[in-house]
C-alpha positions as CSV (number, residue, x, y, z in Angstrom):
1,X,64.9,280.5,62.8
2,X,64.4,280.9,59.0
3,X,61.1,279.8,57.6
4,X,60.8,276.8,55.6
5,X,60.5,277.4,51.7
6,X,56.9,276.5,51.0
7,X,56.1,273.3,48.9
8,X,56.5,273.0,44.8
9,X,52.5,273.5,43.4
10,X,50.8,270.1,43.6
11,X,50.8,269.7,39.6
12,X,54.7,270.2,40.1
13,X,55.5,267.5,42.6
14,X,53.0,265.2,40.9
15,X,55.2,265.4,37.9
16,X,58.6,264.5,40.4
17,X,57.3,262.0,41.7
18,X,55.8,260.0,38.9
19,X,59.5,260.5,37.2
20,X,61.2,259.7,40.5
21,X,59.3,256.2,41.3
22,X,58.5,255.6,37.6
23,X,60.0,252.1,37.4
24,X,59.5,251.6,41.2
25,X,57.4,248.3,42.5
26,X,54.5,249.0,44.6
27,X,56.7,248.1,47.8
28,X,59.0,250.5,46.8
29,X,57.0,253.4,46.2
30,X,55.3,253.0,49.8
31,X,59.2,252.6,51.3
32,X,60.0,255.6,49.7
33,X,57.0,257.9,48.9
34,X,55.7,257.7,52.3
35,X,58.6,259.3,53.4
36,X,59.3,261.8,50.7
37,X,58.9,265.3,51.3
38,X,57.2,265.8,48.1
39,X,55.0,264.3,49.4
40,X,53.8,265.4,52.7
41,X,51.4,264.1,55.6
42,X,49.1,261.3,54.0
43,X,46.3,258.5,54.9
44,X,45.3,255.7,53.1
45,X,41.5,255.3,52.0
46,X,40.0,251.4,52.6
47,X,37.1,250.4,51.6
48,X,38.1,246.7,53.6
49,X,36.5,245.3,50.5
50,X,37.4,242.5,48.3
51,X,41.7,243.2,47.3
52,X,42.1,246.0,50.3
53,X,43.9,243.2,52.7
54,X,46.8,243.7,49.8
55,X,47.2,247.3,50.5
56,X,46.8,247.5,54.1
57,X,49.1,244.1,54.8
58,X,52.2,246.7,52.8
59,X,51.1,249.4,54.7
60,X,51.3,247.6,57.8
61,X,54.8,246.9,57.0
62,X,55.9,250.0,55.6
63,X,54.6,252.1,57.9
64,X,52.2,251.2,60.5
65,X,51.7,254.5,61.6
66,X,49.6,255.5,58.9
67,X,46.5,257.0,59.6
68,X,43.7,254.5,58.2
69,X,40.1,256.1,56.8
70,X,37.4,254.0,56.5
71,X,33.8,255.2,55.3
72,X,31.1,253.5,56.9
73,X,28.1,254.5,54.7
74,X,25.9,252.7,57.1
75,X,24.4,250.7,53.8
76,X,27.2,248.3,54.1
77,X,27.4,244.4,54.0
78,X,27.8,243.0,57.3
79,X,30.7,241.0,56.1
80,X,32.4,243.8,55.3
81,X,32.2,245.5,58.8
82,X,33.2,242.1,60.3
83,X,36.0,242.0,58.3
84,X,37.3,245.4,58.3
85,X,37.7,244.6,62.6
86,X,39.2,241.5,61.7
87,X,41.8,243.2,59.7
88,X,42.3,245.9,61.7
89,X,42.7,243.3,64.9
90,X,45.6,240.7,62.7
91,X,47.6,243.8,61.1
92,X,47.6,245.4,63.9
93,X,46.2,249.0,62.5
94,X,46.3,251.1,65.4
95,X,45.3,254.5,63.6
96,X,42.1,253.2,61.8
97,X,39.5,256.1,61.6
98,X,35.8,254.9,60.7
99,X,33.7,257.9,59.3
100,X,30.1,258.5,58.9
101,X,28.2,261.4,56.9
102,X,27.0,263.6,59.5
103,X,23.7,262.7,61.3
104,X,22.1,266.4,60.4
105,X,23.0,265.6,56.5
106,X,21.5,262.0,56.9
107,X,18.4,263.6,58.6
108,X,17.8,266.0,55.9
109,X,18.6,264.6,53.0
110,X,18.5,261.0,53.2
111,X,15.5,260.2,56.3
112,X,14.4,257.0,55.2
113,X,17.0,255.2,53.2
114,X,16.4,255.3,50.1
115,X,18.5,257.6,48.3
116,X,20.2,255.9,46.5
117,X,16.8,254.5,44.4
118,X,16.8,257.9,42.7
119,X,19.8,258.7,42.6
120,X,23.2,256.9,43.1
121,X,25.1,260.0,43.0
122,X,23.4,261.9,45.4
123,X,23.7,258.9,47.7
124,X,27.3,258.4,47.1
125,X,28.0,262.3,47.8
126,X,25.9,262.1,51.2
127,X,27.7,259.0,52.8
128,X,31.1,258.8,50.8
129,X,32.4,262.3,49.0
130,X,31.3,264.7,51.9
131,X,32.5,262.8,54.7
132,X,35.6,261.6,52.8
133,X,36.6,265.2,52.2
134,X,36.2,266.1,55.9
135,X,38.4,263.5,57.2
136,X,41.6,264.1,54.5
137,X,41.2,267.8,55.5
138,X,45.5,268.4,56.8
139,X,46.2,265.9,54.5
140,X,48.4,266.5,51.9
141,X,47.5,263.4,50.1
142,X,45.8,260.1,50.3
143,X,46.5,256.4,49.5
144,X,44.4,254.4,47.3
145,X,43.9,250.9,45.8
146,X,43.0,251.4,42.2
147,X,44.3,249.3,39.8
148,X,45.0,250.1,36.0
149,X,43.2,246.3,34.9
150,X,40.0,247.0,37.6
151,X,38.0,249.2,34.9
152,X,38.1,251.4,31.2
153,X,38.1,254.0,33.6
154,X,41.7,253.2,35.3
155,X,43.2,251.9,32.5
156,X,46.4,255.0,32.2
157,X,46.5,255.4,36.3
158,X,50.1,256.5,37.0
159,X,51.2,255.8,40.6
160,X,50.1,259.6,41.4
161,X,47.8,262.5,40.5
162,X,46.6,265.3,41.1
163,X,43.5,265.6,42.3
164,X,42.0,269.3,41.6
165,X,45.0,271.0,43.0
166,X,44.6,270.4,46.1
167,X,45.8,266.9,47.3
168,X,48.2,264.2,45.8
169,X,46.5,260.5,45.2
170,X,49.0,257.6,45.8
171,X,47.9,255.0,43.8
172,X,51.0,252.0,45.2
173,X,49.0,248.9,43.1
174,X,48.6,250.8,40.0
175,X,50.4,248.1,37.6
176,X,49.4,245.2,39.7
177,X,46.9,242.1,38.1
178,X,44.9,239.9,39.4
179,X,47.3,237.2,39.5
180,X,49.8,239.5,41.4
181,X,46.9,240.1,44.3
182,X,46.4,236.3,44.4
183,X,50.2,235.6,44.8
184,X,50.4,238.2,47.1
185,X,47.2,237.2,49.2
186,X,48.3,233.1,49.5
187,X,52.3,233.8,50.1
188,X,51.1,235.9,53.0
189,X,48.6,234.2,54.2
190,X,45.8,236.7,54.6
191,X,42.0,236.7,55.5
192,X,39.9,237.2,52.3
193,X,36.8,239.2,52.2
194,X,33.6,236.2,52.7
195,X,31.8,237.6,50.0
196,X,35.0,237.1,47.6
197,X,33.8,233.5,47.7
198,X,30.3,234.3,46.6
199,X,31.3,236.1,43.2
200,X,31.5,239.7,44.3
201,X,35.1,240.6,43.2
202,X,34.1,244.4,44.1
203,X,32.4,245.5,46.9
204,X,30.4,248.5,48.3
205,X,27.3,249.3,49.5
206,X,24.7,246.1,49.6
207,X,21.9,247.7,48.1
208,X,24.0,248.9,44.9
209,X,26.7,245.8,44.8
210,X,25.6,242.2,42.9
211,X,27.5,239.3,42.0
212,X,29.8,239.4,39.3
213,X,29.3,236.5,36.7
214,X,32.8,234.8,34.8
215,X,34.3,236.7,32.0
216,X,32.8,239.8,33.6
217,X,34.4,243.0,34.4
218,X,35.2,242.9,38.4
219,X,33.5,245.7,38.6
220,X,30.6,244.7,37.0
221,X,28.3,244.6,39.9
222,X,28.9,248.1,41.2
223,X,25.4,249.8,40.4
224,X,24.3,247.3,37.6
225,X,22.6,248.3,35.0
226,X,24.0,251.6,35.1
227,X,26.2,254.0,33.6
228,X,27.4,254.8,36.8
229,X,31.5,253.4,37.3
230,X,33.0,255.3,40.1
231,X,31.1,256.8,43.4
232,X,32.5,260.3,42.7
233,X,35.7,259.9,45.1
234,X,37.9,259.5,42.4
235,X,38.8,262.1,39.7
236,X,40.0,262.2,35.8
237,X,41.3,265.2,34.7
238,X,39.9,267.0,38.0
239,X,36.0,265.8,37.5
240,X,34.1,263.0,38.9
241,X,34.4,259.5,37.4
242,X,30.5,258.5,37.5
243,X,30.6,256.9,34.0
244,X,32.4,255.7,31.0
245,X,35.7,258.6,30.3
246,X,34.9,260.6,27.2
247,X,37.1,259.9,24.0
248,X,38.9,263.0,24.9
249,X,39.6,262.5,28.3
250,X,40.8,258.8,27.3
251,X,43.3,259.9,24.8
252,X,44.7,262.9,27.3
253,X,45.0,259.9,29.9
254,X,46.7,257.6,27.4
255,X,49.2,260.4,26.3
């Protein structure tokens, strides 16, 4: 049997596929992508937080087979691990994989909690990067929910990237607003996240999420009064996203 011709590099099928599904809808790009051999074998990432019902309902309909990460930092709200079985129990997500950073790392680095008062990155490595990067290991890419209007910091996101070389990052909801979540959350009548209804329009972690006030960016309670934007899972340019993107970085993203 002759062996199968090894895969385009990573930068090269990024580059197909943005062409290929450039004037795709979301819908479409998960009908198609999912199945593309450019592609390969991928997961999608939920937080379960405030707009992740979206996702996962398309998913579920696409292709409820997908595999289903979820990091449980342990530092979570309780609303959010209440809703993430709720989910998981009305769209029927049978391949939902909860992670944890390693007891061992926790131990050492982390024994009483408190982390992520000196240091949000550290924290965010130690319960979300390392464990993250454990669990996508096969994987030749991952789904996410990042939206272009969520943050400065998303504002060019194409529908994929490359991410250092060494995975492919789906990003379905990339040109969706806020109004098209709400459309999309009432004509389908799903569950919304409890703490939506307490002005947190982005949720993490409870000791490093606060309510959001009107006219603010969504993600404006994510580490508050920080520089801090991203927790380091996601990339620009193959680095870590923890605060506002340099002017050169924003002009290479807006090219």
């Amino acid at each position: 049997m002759p062996l199968e011709a090894p895969l385009p590099s990573i930068a090269s099928r990024v580059a197909t596929l943005n062409d290929r599904y450039r004037h795709h809808s979301a819908t479409a790009v998960l009908e198609r992508a999912l199945f593309d051999p450019e592609l390969g074998n991928v997961a999608l990432v939920s937080s379960f937080g405030a707009e992740s019902v979206v996702l996962l309902h398309l998913v579920s309909v696409v292709a409820p087979g997908t595999p289903v990460i979820f990091i449980d930092t342990q530092m979570l709200f309780l609303e959010t691990l209440e809703y993430q079985r709720e989910l998981a129990d009305k769209l029927n997500l049978t391949d939902v994989r909860t992670i944890r950073a390693d007891r061992r790392d926790t131990a050492f680095e982390d024994p009483d909690g408190t982390l992520h008062q000196f240091s949000t990155d550290a924290c965010c490595a130690l319960r979300k990067v390392v464990p993250l990067e454990r669990a996508l290991q096969g994987f030749d890419g991952w789904i996410t929910g990042r939206k272009r209007f969520q943050a400065g910091t998303r504002a060019a996101l194409d529908f994929f990237e490359n991410e250092e070389d060494r995975r492919i990052k789906v990003n379905p909801l990339a040109h969706w607003g806020r109004e098209d979540l709400e459309d999309y959350i009432v004509n389908n009548n799903l569950p919304r996240h409890p703490l939506v209804a307490k002005g947190y329009p982005s949720i993490g972690c409870a000791p490093c999420t606060s309510p959001v006030k009107e006219g603010e960016d969504p993600r404006a309670g994510r580490w508050r009064g920080t520089q801090k934007q991203e927790c380091g899972i996601h990339f620009v340019n193959g680095k870590a996203v923890r605060g506002p993107v340099p002017q050169d970085d924003q002009k290479e993203n807006a090219a």
